[in-house]
Wavefront OBJ file of the C-alpha trace (Angstrom):
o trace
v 221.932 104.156 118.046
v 224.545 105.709 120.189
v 223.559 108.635 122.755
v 224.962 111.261 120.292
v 222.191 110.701 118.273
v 219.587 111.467 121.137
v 221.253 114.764 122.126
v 220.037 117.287 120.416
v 216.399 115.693 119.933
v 216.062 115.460 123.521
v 217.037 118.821 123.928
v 214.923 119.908 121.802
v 211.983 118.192 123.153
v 213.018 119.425 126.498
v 212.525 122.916 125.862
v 209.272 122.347 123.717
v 207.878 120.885 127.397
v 209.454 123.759 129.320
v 207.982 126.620 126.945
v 204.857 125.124 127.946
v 205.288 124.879 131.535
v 202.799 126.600 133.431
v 206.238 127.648 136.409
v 209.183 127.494 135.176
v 212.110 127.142 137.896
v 214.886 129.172 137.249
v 217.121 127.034 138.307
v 216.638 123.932 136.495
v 216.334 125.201 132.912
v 218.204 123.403 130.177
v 221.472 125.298 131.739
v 221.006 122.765 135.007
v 220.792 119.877 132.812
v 223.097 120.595 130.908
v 225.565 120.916 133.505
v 224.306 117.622 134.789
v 224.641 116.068 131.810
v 228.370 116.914 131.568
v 228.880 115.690 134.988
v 227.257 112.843 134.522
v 228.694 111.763 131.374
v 232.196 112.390 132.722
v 231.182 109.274 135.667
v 229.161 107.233 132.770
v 232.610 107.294 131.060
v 234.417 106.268 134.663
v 231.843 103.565 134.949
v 230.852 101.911 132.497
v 226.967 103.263 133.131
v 224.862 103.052 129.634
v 224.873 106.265 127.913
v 221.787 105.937 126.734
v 219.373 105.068 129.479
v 221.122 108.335 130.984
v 221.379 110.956 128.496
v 217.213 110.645 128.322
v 217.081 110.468 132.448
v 219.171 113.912 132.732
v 217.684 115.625 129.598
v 213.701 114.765 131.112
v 214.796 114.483 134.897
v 213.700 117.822 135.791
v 210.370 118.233 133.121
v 208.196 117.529 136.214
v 209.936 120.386 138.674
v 208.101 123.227 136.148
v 204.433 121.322 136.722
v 204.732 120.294 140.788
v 206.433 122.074 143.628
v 208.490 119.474 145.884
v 209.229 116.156 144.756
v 209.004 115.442 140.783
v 210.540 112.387 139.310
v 207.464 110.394 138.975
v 205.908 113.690 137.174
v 208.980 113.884 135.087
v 208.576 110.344 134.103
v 205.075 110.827 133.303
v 205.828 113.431 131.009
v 209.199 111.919 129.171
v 207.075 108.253 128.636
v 205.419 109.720 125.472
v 208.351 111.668 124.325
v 210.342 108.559 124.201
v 207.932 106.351 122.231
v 207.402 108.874 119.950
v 210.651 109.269 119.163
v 211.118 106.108 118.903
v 213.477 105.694 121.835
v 215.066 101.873 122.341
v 211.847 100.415 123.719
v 214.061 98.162 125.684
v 215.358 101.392 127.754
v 212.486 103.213 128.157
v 212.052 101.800 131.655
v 214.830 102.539 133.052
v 215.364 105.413 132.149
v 212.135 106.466 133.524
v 212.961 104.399 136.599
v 216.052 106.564 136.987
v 213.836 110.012 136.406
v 211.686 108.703 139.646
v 214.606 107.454 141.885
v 216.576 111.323 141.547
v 214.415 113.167 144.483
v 216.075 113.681 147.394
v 213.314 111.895 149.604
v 213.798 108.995 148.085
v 215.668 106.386 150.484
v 219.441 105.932 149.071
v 218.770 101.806 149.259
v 216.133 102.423 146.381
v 218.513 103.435 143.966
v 220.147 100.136 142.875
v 221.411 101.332 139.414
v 224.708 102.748 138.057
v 222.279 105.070 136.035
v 220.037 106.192 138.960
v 222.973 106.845 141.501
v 225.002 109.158 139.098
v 222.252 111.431 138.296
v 221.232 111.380 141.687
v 224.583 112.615 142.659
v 225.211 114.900 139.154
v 221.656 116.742 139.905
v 222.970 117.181 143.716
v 226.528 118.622 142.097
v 225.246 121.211 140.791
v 224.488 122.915 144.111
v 228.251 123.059 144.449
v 230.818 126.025 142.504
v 230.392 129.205 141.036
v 226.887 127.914 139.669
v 226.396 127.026 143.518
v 226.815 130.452 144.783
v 224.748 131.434 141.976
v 221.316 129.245 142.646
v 222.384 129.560 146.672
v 221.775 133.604 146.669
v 218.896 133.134 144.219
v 217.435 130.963 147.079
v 218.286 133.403 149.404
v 216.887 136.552 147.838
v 213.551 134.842 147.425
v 213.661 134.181 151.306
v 213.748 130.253 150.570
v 217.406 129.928 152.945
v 219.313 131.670 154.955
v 222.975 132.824 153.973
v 223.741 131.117 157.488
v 222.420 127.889 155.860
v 224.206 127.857 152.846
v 227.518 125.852 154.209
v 225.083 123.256 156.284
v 222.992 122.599 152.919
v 225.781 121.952 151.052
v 227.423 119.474 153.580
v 224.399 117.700 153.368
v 224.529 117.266 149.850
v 228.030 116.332 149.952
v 227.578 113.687 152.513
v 224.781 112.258 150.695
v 226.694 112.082 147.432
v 225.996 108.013 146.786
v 229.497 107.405 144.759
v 232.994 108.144 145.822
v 233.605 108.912 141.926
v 231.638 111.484 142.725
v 233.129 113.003 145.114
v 236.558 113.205 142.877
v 234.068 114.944 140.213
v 233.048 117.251 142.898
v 235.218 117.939 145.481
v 237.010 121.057 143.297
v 233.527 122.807 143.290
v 232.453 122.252 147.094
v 235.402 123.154 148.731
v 235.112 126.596 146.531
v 231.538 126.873 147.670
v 232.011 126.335 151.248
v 235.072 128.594 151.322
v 233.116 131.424 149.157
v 229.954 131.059 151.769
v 232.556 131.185 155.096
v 234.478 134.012 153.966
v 231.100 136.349 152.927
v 229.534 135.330 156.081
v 232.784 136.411 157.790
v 232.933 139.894 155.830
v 229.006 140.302 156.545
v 229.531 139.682 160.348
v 232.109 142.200 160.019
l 1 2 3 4 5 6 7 8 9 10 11 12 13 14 15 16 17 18 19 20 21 22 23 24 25 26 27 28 29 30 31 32 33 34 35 36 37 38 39 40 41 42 43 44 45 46 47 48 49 50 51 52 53 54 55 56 57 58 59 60 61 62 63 64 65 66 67 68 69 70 71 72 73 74 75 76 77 78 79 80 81 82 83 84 85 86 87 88 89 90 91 92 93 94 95 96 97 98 99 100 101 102 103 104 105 106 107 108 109 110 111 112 113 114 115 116 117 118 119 120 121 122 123 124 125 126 127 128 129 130 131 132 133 134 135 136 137 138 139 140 141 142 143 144 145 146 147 148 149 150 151 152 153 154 155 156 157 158 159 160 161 162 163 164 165 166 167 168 169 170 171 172 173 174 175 176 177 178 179 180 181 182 183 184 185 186 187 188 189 190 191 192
Protein backbone atom coordinates (compact mmCIF):
# COMPACT_ATOMS: atom_id res chain seq x y z
CA UNK A 1 0.00 0.00 0.00
CA UNK A 2 1.67 3.20 -0.91
CA UNK A 3 1.74 6.24 1.70
CA UNK A 4 -1.13 7.96 -0.23
CA UNK A 5 -3.29 5.57 1.05
CA UNK A 6 -2.35 6.31 4.81
CA UNK A 7 -2.83 10.09 4.46
CA UNK A 8 -5.92 10.97 5.11
CA UNK A 9 -6.62 8.01 7.70
CA UNK A 10 -3.83 9.13 9.70
CA UNK A 11 -5.02 12.45 9.66
CA UNK A 12 -7.95 11.63 10.63
CA UNK A 13 -6.94 9.58 13.49
CA UNK A 14 -4.69 12.37 14.46
CA UNK A 15 -7.23 14.78 15.19
CA UNK A 16 -9.65 12.13 16.82
CA UNK A 17 -6.47 11.86 19.55
CA UNK A 18 -6.03 15.64 19.65
CA UNK A 19 -9.90 16.43 20.26
CA UNK A 20 -9.34 14.35 23.15
CA UNK A 21 -6.29 15.78 24.49
CA UNK A 22 -6.58 16.96 27.85
CA UNK A 23 -3.72 20.41 26.55
CA UNK A 24 -3.62 20.97 23.41
CA UNK A 25 -0.37 22.96 22.17
CA UNK A 26 -1.06 25.48 19.84
CA UNK A 27 1.66 25.06 18.07
CA UNK A 28 1.78 21.58 17.04
CA UNK A 29 -1.78 21.05 15.78
CA UNK A 30 -2.30 19.21 12.53
CA UNK A 31 -1.05 22.72 10.84
CA UNK A 32 2.70 21.78 12.38
CA UNK A 33 2.50 18.43 10.98
CA UNK A 34 1.40 19.18 8.21
CA UNK A 35 4.04 21.49 7.42
CA UNK A 36 6.41 18.80 8.54
CA UNK A 37 5.06 16.45 6.52
CA UNK A 38 5.63 18.55 3.37
CA UNK A 39 9.11 19.14 4.38
CA UNK A 40 9.76 15.96 5.03
CA UNK A 41 8.39 14.37 2.08
CA UNK A 42 10.24 16.84 -0.15
CA UNK A 43 13.87 15.07 1.60
CA UNK A 44 12.08 11.41 1.55
CA UNK A 45 11.86 12.15 -2.22
CA UNK A 46 15.79 13.50 -2.19
CA UNK A 47 16.64 10.36 -0.33
CA UNK A 48 15.32 7.61 -0.97
CA UNK A 49 13.80 7.41 2.90
CA UNK A 50 10.52 4.98 2.95
CA UNK A 51 7.45 6.92 2.68
CA UNK A 52 5.70 4.93 4.68
CA UNK A 53 7.50 4.36 7.93
CA UNK A 54 7.46 8.35 7.75
CA UNK A 55 4.20 9.60 6.78
CA UNK A 56 2.87 7.59 10.20
CA UNK A 57 6.11 9.07 12.30
CA UNK A 58 5.15 12.85 11.26
CA UNK A 59 1.31 12.39 11.31
CA UNK A 60 1.64 10.69 15.30
CA UNK A 61 5.07 12.44 16.16
CA UNK A 62 3.59 15.10 18.12
CA UNK A 63 0.21 13.01 19.74
CA UNK A 64 2.27 12.82 22.98
CA UNK A 65 3.19 16.86 23.20
CA UNK A 66 -0.91 17.43 24.04
CA UNK A 67 -0.63 14.62 27.12
CA UNK A 68 3.17 15.55 28.67
CA UNK A 69 4.96 18.84 28.91
CA UNK A 70 8.79 18.45 27.79
CA UNK A 71 9.96 15.57 26.02
CA UNK A 72 7.20 13.28 24.15
CA UNK A 73 8.23 10.80 21.57
CA UNK A 74 8.04 7.79 23.68
CA UNK A 75 4.35 9.13 24.72
CA UNK A 76 3.64 9.68 21.11
CA UNK A 77 4.67 6.22 20.35
CA UNK A 78 2.64 4.88 23.04
CA UNK A 79 -0.30 6.39 21.74
CA UNK A 80 0.20 5.76 17.69
CA UNK A 81 1.08 1.68 18.59
CA UNK A 82 -2.70 0.93 18.72
CA UNK A 83 -3.68 3.25 16.01
CA UNK A 84 -1.44 1.44 13.69
CA UNK A 85 -2.55 -2.14 14.40
CA UNK A 86 -5.86 -1.20 14.19
CA UNK A 87 -5.61 0.11 11.09
CA UNK A 88 -3.95 -2.40 10.01
CA UNK A 89 -0.68 -0.60 9.35
CA UNK A 90 2.31 -2.89 7.56
CA UNK A 91 3.11 -4.83 10.72
CA UNK A 92 6.58 -4.99 9.39
CA UNK A 93 6.85 -0.97 9.86
CA UNK A 94 5.23 -0.47 12.84
CA UNK A 95 8.56 -0.39 14.66
CA UNK A 96 10.15 1.90 13.10
CA UNK A 97 8.06 4.11 12.72
CA UNK A 98 7.49 4.23 16.33
CA UNK A 99 11.26 4.12 16.76
CA UNK A 100 11.40 7.29 14.69
CA UNK A 101 8.35 9.00 16.92
CA UNK A 102 10.86 8.37 20.10
CA UNK A 103 14.23 9.43 18.48
CA UNK A 104 12.51 13.26 17.32
CA UNK A 105 13.07 15.10 20.92
CA UNK A 106 15.59 17.37 21.02
CA UNK A 107 17.36 15.69 24.14
CA UNK A 108 17.92 12.88 22.47
CA UNK A 109 21.80 12.47 21.58
CA UNK A 110 22.20 13.04 17.58
CA UNK A 111 24.36 9.46 17.51
CA UNK A 112 20.94 7.74 18.47
CA UNK A 113 19.30 8.55 15.44
CA UNK A 114 20.79 6.06 12.92
CA UNK A 115 17.88 6.14 10.37
CA UNK A 116 17.14 8.08 7.14
CA UNK A 117 13.52 8.19 8.64
CA UNK A 118 14.44 9.39 12.18
CA UNK A 119 17.01 12.14 11.03
CA UNK A 120 14.56 13.88 8.54
CA UNK A 121 11.81 14.32 10.90
CA UNK A 122 14.12 15.24 13.42
CA UNK A 123 15.30 18.00 11.25
CA UNK A 124 11.55 18.70 9.41
CA UNK A 125 9.97 19.09 13.14
CA UNK A 126 13.11 21.52 13.95
CA UNK A 127 12.24 23.48 10.38
CA UNK A 128 9.40 24.56 11.30
CA UNK A 129 10.80 27.00 13.87
CA UNK A 130 12.21 28.77 10.84
CA UNK A 131 9.94 31.45 8.23
CA UNK A 132 6.94 33.29 8.44
CA UNK A 133 5.43 30.26 10.54
CA UNK A 134 8.73 30.90 12.68
CA UNK A 135 7.98 34.39 13.55
CA UNK A 136 4.60 33.23 14.12
CA UNK A 137 5.18 30.32 16.99
CA UNK A 138 8.48 32.64 18.10
CA UNK A 139 6.08 35.71 19.34
CA UNK A 140 3.49 33.18 20.52
CA UNK A 141 6.40 31.97 22.78
CA UNK A 142 7.16 35.26 23.62
CA UNK A 143 3.78 36.64 24.61
CA UNK A 144 3.29 33.73 26.96
CA UNK A 145 6.69 34.80 28.64
CA UNK A 146 8.28 31.32 27.51
CA UNK A 147 11.49 33.49 25.48
CA UNK A 148 12.72 36.50 25.14
CA UNK A 149 12.54 38.52 21.74
CA UNK A 150 16.43 38.86 22.50
CA UNK A 151 16.50 35.01 22.25
CA UNK A 152 14.77 34.48 19.25
CA UNK A 153 18.00 34.73 16.73
CA UNK A 154 20.21 32.46 19.36
CA UNK A 155 17.28 29.71 19.39
CA UNK A 156 17.11 29.55 15.98
CA UNK A 157 20.95 29.20 15.37
CA UNK A 158 20.75 26.44 17.53
CA UNK A 159 18.31 24.71 15.63
CA UNK A 160 20.05 25.39 12.52
CA UNK A 161 23.32 24.08 13.69
CA UNK A 162 21.77 21.04 14.94
CA UNK A 163 19.97 20.34 11.68
CA UNK A 164 21.45 16.46 11.23
CA UNK A 165 21.36 16.55 7.15
CA UNK A 166 22.93 19.00 4.81
CA UNK A 167 19.70 18.29 2.52
CA UNK A 168 18.28 19.93 5.05
CA UNK A 169 19.79 22.75 5.21
CA UNK A 170 19.08 23.39 1.23
CA UNK A 171 15.26 22.73 2.36
CA UNK A 172 15.74 25.30 4.96
CA UNK A 173 18.08 27.79 4.48
CA UNK A 174 15.28 30.18 2.44
CA UNK A 175 13.19 30.21 5.73
CA UNK A 176 16.08 30.87 8.40
CA UNK A 177 17.82 33.46 6.84
CA UNK A 178 14.15 35.28 6.63
CA UNK A 179 13.71 34.53 10.29
CA UNK A 180 16.92 35.73 11.53
CA UNK A 181 16.76 38.84 9.35
CA UNK A 182 12.90 39.50 10.47
CA UNK A 183 14.08 38.99 14.38
CA UNK A 184 17.44 41.49 13.81
CA UNK A 185 15.66 44.12 12.12
CA UNK A 186 12.48 44.26 14.91
CA UNK A 187 14.96 44.07 17.61
CA UNK A 188 16.76 46.96 15.86
CA UNK A 189 13.40 49.08 15.39
CA UNK A 190 12.44 48.13 19.17
CA UNK A 191 15.89 49.37 20.47
CA UNK A 192 15.12 52.35 18.55
Amino acid sequence: MSWQKWYPVFLEEMEKVIKEAPKVSPVHKNDHVLRVWEKSKILCERLGADMEVMIASVIFHDLGRHHVQGDHGDKSAEMAKPILERIGFPVDKIDAALEVMRQHDHSLPPEQRKSLEAKILYDTDKMDAFGVIGVYRHILFIEAGRMKIEDVIAECKKRWDGLMLDESRDVAREDYEYIVNFFKTLVKKLEG
